[in-house]
C-alpha positions in Angstrom: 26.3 -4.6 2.5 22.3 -4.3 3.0 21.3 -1.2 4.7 19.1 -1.4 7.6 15.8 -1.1 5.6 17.4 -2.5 2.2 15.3 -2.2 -0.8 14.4 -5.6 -1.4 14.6 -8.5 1.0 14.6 -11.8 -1.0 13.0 -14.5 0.8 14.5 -18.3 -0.4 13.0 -21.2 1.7 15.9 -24.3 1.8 15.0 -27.6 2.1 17.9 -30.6 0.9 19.1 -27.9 -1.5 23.4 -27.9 -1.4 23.5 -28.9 -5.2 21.6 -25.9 -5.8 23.1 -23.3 -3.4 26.5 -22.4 -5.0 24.6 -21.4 -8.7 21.9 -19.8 -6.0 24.4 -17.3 -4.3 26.6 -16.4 -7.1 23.1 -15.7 -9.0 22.3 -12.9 -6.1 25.7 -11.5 -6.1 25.2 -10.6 -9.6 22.6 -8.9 -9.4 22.3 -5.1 -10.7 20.9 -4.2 -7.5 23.0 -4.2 -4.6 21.0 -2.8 -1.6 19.0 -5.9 -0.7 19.2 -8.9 1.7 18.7 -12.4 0.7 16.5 -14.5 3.6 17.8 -17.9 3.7 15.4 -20.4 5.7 16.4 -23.6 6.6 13.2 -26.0 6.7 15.2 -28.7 8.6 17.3 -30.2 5.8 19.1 -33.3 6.6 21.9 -32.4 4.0 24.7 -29.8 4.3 23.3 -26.9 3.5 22.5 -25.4 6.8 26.4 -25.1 6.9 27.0 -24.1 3.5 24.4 -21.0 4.2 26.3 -20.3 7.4 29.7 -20.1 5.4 28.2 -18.0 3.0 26.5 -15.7 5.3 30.1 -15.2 6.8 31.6 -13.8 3.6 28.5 -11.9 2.3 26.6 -9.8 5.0 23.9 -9.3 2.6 23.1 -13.0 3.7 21.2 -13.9 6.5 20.0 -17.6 7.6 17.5 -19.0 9.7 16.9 -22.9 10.8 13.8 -24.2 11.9 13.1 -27.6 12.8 11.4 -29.1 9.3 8.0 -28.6 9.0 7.2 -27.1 5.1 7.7 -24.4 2.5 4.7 -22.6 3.7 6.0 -22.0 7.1 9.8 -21.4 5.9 7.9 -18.6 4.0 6.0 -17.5 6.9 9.5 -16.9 8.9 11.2 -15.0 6.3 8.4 -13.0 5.9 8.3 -12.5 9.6 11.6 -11.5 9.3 12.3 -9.4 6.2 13.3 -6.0 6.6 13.0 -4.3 3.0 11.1 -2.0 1.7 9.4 -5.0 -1.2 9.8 -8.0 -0.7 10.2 -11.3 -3.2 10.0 -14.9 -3.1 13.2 -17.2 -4.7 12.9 -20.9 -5.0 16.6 -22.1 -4.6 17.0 -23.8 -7.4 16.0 -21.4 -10.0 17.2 -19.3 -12.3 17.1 -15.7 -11.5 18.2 -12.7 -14.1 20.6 -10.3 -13.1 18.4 -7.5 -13.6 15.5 -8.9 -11.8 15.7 -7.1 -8.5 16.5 -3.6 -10.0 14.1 -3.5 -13.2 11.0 -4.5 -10.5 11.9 -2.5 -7.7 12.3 0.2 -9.7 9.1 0.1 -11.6 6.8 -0.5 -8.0 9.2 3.1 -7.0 8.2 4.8 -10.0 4.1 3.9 -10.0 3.8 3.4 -6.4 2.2 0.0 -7.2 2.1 -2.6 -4.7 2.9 -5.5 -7.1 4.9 -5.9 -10.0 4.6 -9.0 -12.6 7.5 -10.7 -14.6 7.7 -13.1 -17.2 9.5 -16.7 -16.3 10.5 -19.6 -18.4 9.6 -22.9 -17.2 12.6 -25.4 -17.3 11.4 -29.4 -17.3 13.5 -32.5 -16.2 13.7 -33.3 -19.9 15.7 -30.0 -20.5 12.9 -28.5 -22.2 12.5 -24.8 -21.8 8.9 -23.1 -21.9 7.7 -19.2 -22.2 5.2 -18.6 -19.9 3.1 -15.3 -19.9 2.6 -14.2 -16.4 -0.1 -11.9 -17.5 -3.1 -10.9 -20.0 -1.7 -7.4 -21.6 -5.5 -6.8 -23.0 -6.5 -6.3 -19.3 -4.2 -3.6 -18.7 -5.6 0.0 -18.7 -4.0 3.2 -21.0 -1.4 3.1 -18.6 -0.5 0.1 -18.3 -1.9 -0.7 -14.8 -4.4 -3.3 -13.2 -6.8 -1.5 -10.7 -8.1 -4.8 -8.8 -11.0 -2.3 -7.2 -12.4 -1.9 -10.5 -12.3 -5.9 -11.9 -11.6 -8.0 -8.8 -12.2 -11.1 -11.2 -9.1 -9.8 -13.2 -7.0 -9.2 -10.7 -7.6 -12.9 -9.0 -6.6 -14.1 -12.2 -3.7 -11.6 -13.1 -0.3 -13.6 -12.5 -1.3 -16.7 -11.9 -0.8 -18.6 -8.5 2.9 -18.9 -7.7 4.9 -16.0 -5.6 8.2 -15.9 -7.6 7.1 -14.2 -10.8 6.2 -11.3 -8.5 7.7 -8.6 -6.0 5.4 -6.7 -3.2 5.4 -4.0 -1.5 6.1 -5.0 2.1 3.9 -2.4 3.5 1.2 -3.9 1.9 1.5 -7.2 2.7 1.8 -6.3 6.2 -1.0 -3.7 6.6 -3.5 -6.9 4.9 -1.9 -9.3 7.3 -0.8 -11.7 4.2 0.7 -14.8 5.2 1.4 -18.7 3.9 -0.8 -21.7 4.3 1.6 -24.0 6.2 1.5 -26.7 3.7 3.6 -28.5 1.5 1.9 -27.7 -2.2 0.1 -24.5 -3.4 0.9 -22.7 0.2 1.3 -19.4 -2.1 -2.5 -19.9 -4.0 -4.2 -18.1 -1.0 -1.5 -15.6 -0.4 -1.3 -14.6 -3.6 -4.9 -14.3 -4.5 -5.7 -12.3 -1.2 -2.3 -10.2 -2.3 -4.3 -8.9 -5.5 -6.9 -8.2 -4.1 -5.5 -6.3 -1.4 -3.2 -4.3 -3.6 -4.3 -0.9 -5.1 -2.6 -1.2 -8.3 -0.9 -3.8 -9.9 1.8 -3.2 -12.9 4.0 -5.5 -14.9 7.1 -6.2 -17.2 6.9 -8.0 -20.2 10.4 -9.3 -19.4 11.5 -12.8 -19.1 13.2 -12.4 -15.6 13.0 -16.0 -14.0 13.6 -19.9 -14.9 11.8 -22.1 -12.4 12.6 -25.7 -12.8 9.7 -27.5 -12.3 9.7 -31.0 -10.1 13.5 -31.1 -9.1 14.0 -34.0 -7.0 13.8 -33.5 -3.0 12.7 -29.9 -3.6 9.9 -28.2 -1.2 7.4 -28.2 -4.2 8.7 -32.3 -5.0 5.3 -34.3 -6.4 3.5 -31.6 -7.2 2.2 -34.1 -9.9 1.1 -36.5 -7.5 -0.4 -34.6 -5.1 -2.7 -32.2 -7.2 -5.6 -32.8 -4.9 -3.9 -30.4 -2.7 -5.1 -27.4 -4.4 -8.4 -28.4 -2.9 -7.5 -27.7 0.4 -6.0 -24.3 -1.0 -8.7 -23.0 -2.4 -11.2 -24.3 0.0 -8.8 -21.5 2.4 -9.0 -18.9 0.7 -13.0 -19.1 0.3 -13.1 -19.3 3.6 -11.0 -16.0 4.2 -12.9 -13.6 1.7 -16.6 -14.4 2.7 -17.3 -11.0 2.4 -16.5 -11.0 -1.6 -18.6 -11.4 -4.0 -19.3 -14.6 -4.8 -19.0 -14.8 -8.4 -16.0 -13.8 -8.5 -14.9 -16.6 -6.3 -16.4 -18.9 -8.2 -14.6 -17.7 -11.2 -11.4 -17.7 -9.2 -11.7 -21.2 -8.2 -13.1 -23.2 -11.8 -9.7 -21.6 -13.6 -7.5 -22.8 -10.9 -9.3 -25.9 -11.1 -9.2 -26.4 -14.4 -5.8 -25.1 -14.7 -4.2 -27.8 -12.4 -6.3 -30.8 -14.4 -4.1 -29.1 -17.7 -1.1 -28.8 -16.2 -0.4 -30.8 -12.8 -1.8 -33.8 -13.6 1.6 -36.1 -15.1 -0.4 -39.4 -15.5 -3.7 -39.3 -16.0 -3.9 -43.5 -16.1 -3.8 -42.7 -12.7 -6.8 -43.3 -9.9 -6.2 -40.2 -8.0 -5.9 -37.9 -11.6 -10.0 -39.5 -12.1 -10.9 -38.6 -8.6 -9.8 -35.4 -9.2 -10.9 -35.0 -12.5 -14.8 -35.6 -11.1 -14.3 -33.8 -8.6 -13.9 -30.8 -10.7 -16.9 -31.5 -13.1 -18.8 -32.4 -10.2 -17.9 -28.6 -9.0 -18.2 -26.9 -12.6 -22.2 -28.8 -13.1 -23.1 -27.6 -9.9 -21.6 -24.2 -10.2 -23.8 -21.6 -12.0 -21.6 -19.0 -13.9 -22.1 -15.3 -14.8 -21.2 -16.5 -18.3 -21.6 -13.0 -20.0 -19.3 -11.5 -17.0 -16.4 -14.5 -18.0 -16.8 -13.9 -21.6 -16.4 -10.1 -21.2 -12.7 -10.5 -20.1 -11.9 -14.4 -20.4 -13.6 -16.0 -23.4 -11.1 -19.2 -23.0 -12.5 -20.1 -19.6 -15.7 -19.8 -20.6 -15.1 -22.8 -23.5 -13.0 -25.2 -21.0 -16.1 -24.6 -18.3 -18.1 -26.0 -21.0 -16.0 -28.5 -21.8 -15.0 -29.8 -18.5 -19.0 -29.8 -17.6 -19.0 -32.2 -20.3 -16.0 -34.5 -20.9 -16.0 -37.7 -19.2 -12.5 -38.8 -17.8 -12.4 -41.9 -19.9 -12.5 -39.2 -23.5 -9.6 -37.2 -21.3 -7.3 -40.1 -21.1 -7.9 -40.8 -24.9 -6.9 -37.5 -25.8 -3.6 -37.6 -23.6 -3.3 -40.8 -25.2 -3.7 -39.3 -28.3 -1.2 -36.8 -27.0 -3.5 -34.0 -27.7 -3.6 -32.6 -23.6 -0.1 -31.8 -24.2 -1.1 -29.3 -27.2 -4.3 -28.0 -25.3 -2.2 -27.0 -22.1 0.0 -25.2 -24.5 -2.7 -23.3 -26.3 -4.5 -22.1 -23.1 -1.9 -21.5 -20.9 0.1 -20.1 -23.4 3.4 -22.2 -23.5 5.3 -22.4 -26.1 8.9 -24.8 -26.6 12.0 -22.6 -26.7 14.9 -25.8 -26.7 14.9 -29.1 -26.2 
């Protein structure tokens, strides 16, 4: 059973998710760490897991659940976050794959350094059954220690991570001191949290193990189309310039031509596809207009420096000859890293 201020409080949003629950639960009962409290929220779903939550949270009281009315995975964050009671907190998709060592290896590591965030490894698990590594972090921009002070290189810590919540545990001090909560939207509701999140944090530490699977795209899943609805990450980084208009600016303009450029590599599934141009020229239209500190990219991120230049200019028509080609698939895995476990 969870003490009153456990050690971690897991926070899972639910949304259509019964298939998924059963392999969910029994994967938090095995973990290492016992002293935690998994956060289930209901976002409305129309299935039956609402009831299968309730049944659980009978026989385990290390589970609590909590139903709102549906509205999206950014507000279903929001509540558990309103809600959690440990002393870190992190985020679980339901349908994921969680290691059993996960909550006890991170925790531990944020006691020992008094960090306020610790980054993991993950795997990346496709509806094809293909399994990638993905690197969570650059290990060059880690000091003698180990350790990522955002106060020194802001532009490093933005990037440091990536965008998504559940490679990541926080200090729930922390979050709450900086007032950290979710854009209440459907896609890329954690891109302003967590970039506000590193910069708010005093020190940053990792582990170079590979402690989560997220299966990317499951049907009916809070983060469902993705793929479709990349034009989305627009509206999340057009929030979180708008909450950090004190910062330097070109550092936000560092922050937001990777994530840009990121999400043409990596979210777009069809680029034959009208919306996949309009976003494309949207993002050279941003990159041409944008001046660069290129010296100050180069000096920690030579690779973003090259796809600024190339994205400046590529026309979309060359891009879709190249995924034609099939040669996008091999430059996302050379910049961000991925590389084919199993098929």
């Amino acid at each position: 059973m969870a003490s009153e201020m456990p050690e971690v409080s897991i926070i899972i949003p639910v949304y259509n998710a019964e298939a998924y629950l059963p392999e969910c639960i029994a994967a938090l009962k095995a973990q290492t760490l016992t002293d935690f409290e998994a956060v289930f929220v209901d976002d409305g779903s129309a299935d039956s897991s609402l009831k299968l939550l309730e049944k659980a949270a009978l026989r385990e009281k290390r589970i609590r659940v909590i139903s709102s009315e549906h509205k999206n995975a950014g507000a279903a964050r929001n509540r558990g976050l309103k809600e959690a009671r440990g002393k870190y907190i992190s985020f679980l998709d339901v349908d994921d794959g969680y290691d059993p060592c996960l909550l006890q290896k991170s925790s531990e590591l944020l006691d020992c350094t008094g960090a306020d965030i610790v980054v993991f490894q993950f795997r990346e698990l496709r509806n094809d059954g293909t399994l990638y590594c993905r690197s969570g972090f650059q290990q060059e921009w880690l000091d003698e220690r180990q350790q990522l002070d955002p106060r020194k290189c802001p532009e490093r810590a933005l990037l440091f991570g990536g965008a998504s919540v559940w490679n990541k545990m926080y200090r729930t001090r922390m979050l709450r001191e900086n007032h950290l909560c979710f854009d209440e939207i459907d896609l890329y509701n954690d891109v302003t949290f967590v970039l506000r999140a590193n910069l708010a944090a005093k020190k940053i530490v990792y582990l170079n193990d590979w402690l989560y699977t997220y299966r990317y795209n499951r049907p009916r899943s809070l983060s469902e189309g993705r793929g479709e609805n990349y034009l989305l990450v627009k509206n999340a980084l057009d929030s979180f310039v708008s909450q950090t208009l004190d910062m330097d600016p070109a550092v936000i303009n560092i922050a937001r031509a990777h994530f840009l450029i990121k999400t043409v590599l990596v979210d777009i599934g069809d680029y034959r596809q009208k919306q996949a141009e309009d976003f494309y020229m949207y993002c050279r239209q941003y990159l041409r207009e944008t001046r660069f500190e290129t010296k100050r990219i180069a000096a920690f991120y030579p690779q973003l420096n090259i796809m600024i230049c190339v994205f400046r200019h590529l026309s979309f028509r060359i891009i879709r000859i190249l995924d034609a080609l099939g040669l996008m698939k091999y430059l996302r895995k050379c910049i961000h890293g991925r590389k084919e476990l199993w098929k």
